[in-house]
C-alpha positions as CSV (number, residue, x, y, z in Angstrom):
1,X,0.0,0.0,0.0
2,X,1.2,3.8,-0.9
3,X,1.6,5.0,2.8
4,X,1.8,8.7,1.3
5,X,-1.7,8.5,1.4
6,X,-2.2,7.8,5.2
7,X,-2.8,10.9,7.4
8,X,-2.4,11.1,11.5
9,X,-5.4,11.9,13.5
10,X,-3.1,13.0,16.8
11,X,0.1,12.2,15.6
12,X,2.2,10.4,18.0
13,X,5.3,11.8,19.4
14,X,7.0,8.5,19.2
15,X,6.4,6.5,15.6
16,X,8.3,5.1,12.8
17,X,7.8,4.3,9.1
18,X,10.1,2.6,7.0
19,X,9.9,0.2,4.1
20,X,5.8,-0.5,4.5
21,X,5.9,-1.2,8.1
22,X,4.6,1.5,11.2
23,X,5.8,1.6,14.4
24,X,4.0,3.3,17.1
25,X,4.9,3.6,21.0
26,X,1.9,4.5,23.0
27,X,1.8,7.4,25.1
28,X,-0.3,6.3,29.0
29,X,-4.0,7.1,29.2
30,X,-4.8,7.3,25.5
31,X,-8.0,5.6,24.7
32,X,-11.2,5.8,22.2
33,X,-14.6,5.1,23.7
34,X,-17.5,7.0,24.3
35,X,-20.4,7.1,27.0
36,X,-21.6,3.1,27.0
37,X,-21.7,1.8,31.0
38,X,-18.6,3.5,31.7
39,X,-20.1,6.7,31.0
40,X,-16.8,8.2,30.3
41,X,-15.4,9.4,27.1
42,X,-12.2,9.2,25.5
43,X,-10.8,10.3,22.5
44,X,-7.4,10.8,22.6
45,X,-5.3,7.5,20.6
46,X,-3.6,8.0,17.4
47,X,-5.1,7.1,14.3
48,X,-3.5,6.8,10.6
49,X,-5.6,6.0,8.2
50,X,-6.6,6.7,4.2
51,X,-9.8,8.1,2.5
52,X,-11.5,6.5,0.1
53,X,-15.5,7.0,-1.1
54,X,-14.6,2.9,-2.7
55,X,-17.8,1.1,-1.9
56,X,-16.6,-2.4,-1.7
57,X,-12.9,-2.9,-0.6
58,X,-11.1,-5.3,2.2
59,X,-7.8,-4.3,4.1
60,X,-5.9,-6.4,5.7
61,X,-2.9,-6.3,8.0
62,X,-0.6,-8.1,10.1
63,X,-0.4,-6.8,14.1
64,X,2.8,-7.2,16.4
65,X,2.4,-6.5,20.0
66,X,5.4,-8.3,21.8
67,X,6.0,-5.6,24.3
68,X,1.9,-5.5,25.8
69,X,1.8,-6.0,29.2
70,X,-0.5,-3.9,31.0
71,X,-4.5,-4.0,31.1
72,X,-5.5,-2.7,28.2
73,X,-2.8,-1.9,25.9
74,X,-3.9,-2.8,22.2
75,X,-3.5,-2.0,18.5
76,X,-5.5,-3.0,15.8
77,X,-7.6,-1.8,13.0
78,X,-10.1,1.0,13.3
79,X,-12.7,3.3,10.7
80,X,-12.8,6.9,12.9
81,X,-15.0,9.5,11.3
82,X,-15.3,11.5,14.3
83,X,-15.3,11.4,18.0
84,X,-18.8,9.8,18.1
85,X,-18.7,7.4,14.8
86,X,-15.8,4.9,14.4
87,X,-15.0,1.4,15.0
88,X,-11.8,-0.6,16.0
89,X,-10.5,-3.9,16.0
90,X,-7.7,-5.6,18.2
91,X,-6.6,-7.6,21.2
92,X,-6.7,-5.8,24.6
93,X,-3.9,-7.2,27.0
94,X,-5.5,-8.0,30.5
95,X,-3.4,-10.1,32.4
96,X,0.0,-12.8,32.2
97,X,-3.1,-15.5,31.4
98,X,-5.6,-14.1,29.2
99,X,-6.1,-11.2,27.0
100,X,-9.0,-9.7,25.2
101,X,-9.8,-10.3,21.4
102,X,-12.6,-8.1,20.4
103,X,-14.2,-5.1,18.6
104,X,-15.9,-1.7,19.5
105,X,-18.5,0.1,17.3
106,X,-19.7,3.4,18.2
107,X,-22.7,4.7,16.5
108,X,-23.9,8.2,17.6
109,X,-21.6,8.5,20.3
110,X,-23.2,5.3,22.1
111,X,-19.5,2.4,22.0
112,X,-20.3,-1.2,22.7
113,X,-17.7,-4.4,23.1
114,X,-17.7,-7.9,21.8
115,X,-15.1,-9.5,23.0
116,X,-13.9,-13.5,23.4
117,X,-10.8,-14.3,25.6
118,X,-7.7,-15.6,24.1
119,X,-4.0,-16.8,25.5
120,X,-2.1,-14.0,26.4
121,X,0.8,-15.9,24.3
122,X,-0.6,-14.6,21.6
123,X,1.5,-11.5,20.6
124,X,0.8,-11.0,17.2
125,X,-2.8,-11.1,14.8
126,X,-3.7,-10.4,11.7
127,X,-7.4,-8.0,10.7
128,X,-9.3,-7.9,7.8
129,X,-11.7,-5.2,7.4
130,X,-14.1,-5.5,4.8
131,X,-17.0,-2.6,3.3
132,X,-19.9,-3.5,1.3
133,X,-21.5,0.0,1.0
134,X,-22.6,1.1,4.6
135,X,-22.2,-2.2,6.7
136,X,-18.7,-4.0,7.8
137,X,-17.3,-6.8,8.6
138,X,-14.3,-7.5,10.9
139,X,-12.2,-10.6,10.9
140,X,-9.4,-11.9,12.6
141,X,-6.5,-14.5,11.6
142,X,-3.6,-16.1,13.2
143,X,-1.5,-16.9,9.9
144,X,-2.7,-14.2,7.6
145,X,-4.7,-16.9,5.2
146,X,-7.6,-18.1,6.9
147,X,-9.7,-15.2,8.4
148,X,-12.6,-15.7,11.3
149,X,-15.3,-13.3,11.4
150,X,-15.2,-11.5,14.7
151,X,-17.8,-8.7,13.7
152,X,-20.7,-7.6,11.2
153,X,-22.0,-4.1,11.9
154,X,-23.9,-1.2,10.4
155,X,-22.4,2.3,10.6
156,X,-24.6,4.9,10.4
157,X,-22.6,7.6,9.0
158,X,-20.2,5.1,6.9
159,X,-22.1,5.7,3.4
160,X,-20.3,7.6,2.0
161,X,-16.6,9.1,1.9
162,X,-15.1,7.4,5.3
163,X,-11.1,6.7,6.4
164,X,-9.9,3.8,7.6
165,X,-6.5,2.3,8.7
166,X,-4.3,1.6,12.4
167,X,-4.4,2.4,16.0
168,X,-2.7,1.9,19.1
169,X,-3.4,3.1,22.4
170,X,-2.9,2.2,26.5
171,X,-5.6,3.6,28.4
172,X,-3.9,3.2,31.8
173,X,-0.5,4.2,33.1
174,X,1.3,1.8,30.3
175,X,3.7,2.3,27.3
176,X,4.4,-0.2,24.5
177,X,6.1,-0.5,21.1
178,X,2.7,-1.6,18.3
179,X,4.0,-3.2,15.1
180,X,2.2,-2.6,12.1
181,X,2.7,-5.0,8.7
182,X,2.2,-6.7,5.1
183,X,-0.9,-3.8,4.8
184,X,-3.0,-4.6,1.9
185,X,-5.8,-3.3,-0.1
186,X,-7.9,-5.6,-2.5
187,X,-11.0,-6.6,-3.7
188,X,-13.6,-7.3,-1.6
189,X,-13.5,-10.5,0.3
190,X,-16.8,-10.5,2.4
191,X,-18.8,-11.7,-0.5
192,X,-22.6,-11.0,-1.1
193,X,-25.3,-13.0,1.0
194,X,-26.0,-16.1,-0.3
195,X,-29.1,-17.2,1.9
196,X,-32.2,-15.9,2.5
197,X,-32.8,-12.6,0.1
198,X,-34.0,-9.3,1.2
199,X,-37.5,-8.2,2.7
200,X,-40.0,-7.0,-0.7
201,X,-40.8,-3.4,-0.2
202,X,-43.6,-2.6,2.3
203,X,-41.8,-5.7,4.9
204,X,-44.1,-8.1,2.8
């Protein structure tokens, strides 16, 4: 992917590009979430991501997180629009047994969190995010080949022109070096439904 074409939302004071890969070290308490049972909001982790108005695209890359270690340290994929609209995939570190793999949409400034626990061996994950107009889908994979769908969701300002990429963050007192790889953007791999059609007009 041309890189030249990825801006910064809150550029990090520590990052490095070189030959297709992005390095970011998280700064403590830097976080996106907004309202949901917490009722706090923050919106304050890097982004770097591209625009695009393409309707049906995947993108695809490769995570490294060797040096996680505190609750909630992550890096993954995200679509921010704005404070209030954006989603994110990743792996949220939790403890020496377990971590967190999971995804966030927020909608209207309302975030939710789907999340399954995993080993926290893992240290590294690949995402592939996939738009077919305004829905998504998230997967996840361990080997970069074969994906598992983590998340399908509707966003309800993601019609039309959105931007989409990388983040990293640590929302507690925590700092950590987030590897980012191999980024790719093809054809769209979250195929048309194959099942049951659409509702007729009038929901007959």
């Amino acid at each position: 992917m041309d890189l030249s074409k990825f801006v910064w939302t809150r550029e990090p004071a520590d990052y490095k590009i070189e030959n297709g890969t992005i390095e970011i070290v998280t700064k403590p308490r830097t976080d996106l979430w907004q309202r949901t049972y917490y009722h706090f909001r923050n919106d304050n982790a890097p982004v770097f991501q591209m625009e695009t108005e393409e309707k049906y695209f995947s993108f695809i890359v490769r995570t490294e997180f060797t040096e996680s270690h505190h609750r909630f340290d992550q890096c993954g994929i995200v679509m921010y629009l704005d404070s209030e609209n954006w989603l994110k995939g990743s792996i949220e570190y939790e403890n020496e047994e377990y971590q967190h793999l999971g995804s966030v949409v927020t909608n209207q400034g309302y975030s939710d969190w789907a999340t399954t626990v995993i080993d926290a061996s893992v240290k590294s994950m690949w995402y592939r995010f996939s738009r077919r107009e305004d829905d998504y889908c998230i997967e996840c994979s361990e080997d970069g080949v074969h994906f598992q769908q983590m998340r399908i969701c509707h966003m309800h300002r993601g019609g039309e022109k959105i931007r989409f990429g990388i983040y990293a963050c640590s929302p507690e007192d925590s700092s950590f070096k987030a590897v980012f790889s191999d980024l790719q953007l093809i054809e769209c791999q979250w195929k048309a439904h194959d099942g049951q059609q659409p509702d007729n007009e009038g929901g007959q």
